[in-house]
C-alpha positions as CSV (number, residue, x, y, z in Angstrom):
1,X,6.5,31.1,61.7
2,X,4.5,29.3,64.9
3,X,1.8,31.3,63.8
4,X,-1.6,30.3,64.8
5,X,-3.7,29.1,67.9
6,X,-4.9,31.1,70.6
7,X,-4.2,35.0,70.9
8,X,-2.4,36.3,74.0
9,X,-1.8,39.7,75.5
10,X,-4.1,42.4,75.8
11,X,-6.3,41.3,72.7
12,X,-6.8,38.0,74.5
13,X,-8.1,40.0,77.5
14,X,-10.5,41.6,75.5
15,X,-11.8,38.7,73.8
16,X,-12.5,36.8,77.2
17,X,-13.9,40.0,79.0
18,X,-16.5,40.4,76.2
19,X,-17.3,37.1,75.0
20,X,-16.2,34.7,78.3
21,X,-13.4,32.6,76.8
22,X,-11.8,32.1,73.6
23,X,-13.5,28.8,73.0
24,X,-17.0,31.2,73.4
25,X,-15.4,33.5,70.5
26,X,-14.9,30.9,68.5
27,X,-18.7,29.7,68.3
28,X,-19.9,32.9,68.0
29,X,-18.0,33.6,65.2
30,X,-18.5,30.5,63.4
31,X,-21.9,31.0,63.9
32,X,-22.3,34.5,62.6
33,X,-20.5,33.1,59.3
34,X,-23.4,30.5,59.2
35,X,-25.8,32.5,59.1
36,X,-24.6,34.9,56.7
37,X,-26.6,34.5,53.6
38,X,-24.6,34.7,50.2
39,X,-21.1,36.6,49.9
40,X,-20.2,38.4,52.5
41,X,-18.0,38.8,55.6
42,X,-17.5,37.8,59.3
43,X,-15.5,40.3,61.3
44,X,-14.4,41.3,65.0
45,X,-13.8,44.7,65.1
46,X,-13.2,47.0,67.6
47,X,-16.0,49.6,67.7
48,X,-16.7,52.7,67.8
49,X,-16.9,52.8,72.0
50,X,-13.7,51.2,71.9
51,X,-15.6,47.4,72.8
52,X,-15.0,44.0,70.3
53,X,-17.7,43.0,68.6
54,X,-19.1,39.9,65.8
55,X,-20.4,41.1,63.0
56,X,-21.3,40.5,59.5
57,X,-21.5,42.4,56.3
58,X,-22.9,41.3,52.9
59,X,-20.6,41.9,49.4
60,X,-18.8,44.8,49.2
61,X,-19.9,46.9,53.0
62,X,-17.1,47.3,55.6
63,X,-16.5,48.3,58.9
64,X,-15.0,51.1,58.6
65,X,-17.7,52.6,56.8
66,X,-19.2,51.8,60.1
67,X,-16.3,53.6,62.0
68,X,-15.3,50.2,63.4
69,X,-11.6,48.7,63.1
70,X,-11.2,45.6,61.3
71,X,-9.2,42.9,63.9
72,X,-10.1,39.6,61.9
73,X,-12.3,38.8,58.7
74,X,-13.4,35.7,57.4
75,X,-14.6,35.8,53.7
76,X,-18.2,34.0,53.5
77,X,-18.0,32.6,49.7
78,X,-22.2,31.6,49.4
């Protein structure tokens, strides 16, 4: 319920130490999906030196094979 919109708290500090603002997150992470070629996956994680990151993966690779923690996915579908 009133789920949705803009993240608060300590994760929203993160996101605007490291990328600027939400609104730069955002394009970033839209961007990374476009340019993702077939299936794969668009992800923030948290990584490894305990900073967020965008990244992509193609198929079946994850993060935490990568020793980074999943925070949000989006499933790139060709």
């Amino acid at each position: 319920p009133r789920g949705g919109g803009k993240p608060h708290g300590a994760i929203a500090d993160m996101i605007k130490s490291t990328f600027g603002s939400y609104d730069n997150f955002k394009k970033q992470f839209v961007e990374a999906g476009t340019k993702q070629f077939g299936s794969g996956w668009v992800w923030l994680v948290l990584d490894t030196d305990g900073s967020l990151k965008i990244t992509s993966t193609g198929n079946a690779d994850l993060p935490l094979i990568h020793g980074q923690r999943a925070l949000l996915t989006c499933d790139i579908w060709e």
